[in-house]
N, C-alpha and C positions, 0 to 999 in steps of 0.2 A: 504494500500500500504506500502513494506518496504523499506525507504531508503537505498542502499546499493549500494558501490564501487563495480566494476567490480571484483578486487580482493578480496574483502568479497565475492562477490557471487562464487569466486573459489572455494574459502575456502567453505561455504556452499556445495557446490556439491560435492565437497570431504568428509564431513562430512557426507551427507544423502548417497553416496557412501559404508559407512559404515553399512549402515539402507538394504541395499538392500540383502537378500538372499544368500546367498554364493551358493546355488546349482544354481542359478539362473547364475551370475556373472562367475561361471567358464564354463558357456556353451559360453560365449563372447569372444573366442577367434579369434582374428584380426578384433573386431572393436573397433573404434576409437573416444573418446567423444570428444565434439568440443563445444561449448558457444559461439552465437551469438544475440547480443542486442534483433534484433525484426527478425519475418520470413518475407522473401523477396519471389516478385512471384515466384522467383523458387520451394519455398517449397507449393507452395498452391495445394490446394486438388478440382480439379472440382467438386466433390459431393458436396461441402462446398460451404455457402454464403462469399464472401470479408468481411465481419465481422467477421466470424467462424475461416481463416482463417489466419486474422490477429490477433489475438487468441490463434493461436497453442502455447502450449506449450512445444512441442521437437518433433522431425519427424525422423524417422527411414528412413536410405536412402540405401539400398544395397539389396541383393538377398539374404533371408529367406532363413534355412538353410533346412528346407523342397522343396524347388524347385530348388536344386543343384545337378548337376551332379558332376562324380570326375573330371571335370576340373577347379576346383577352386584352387588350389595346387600354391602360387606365384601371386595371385590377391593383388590389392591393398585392405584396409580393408574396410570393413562396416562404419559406420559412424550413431550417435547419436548424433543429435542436440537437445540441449537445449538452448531456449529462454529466457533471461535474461526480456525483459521486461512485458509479459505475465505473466512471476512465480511472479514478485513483484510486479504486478499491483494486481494478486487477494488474497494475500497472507495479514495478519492482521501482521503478527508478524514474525520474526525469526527462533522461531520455528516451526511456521506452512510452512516459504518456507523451511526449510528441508525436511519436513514432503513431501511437494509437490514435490519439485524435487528430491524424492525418488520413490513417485509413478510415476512421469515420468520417469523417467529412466527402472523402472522396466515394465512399458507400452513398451516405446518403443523396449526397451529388448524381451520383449515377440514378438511382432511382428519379430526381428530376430528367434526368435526359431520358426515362425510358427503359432502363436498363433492368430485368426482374430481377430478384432475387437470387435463385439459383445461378443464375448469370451472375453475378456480384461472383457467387463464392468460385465458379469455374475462372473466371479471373484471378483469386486472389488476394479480393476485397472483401470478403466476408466476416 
């Protein structure tokens, strides 16, 4: 587990921010990353056990940009959540929560462009 202040964990996300893709990060336009401690029922996943789901660590919340029509023109953004206490509960080190909320981000990244699930973890990004 890493100890770590709310605002280290900023700084962290902005750091592994750096780690993620650039082809990837410019397809993210109008969404919006957000950092909250633990996930609450609202983000829970009915396929998932109340363990699994207390767990998540960051949830992609908005409509993929593969099942958009052109009425999206003036919506509010998308939204990527990332779980503060998920990442530093399974995380050894510093480096290793960069490492992770880099691949969460680019998880749930993927999931806006489209990308399922399964697909996530045959890449790599699971």
């Amino acid at each position: 587990m890493v100890e770590i202040s709310a605002e280290e964990f900023e700084q962290a996300v902005s750091e592994a921010l750096d780690e993620v893709p650039q082809e990837l990060l410019s397809m993210l336009d109008n969404v919006a990353f957000f950092v909250e401690d633990e996930p609450g029922p609202e983000h829970a996943d009915p396929q998932l056990s109340p363990q699994d789901n207390a767990e998540l660590l960051g949830i992609y919340l908005g409509t993929p940009l593969t099942e958009r029509d052109g009425g999206w023109a003036g919506s509010l953004p998308d939204r990527i959540v990332l779980f503060r206490g998920p990442l530093t509960r399974m995380c050894e080190d510093l480096d290793d929560l960069r490492e992770e909320i880099a691949v969460t981000i680019v998880h749930e990244a993927g999931h806006h462009v489209g990308i399922e699930e399964d697909r996530l973890h045959e890449l790599g990004w699971g």
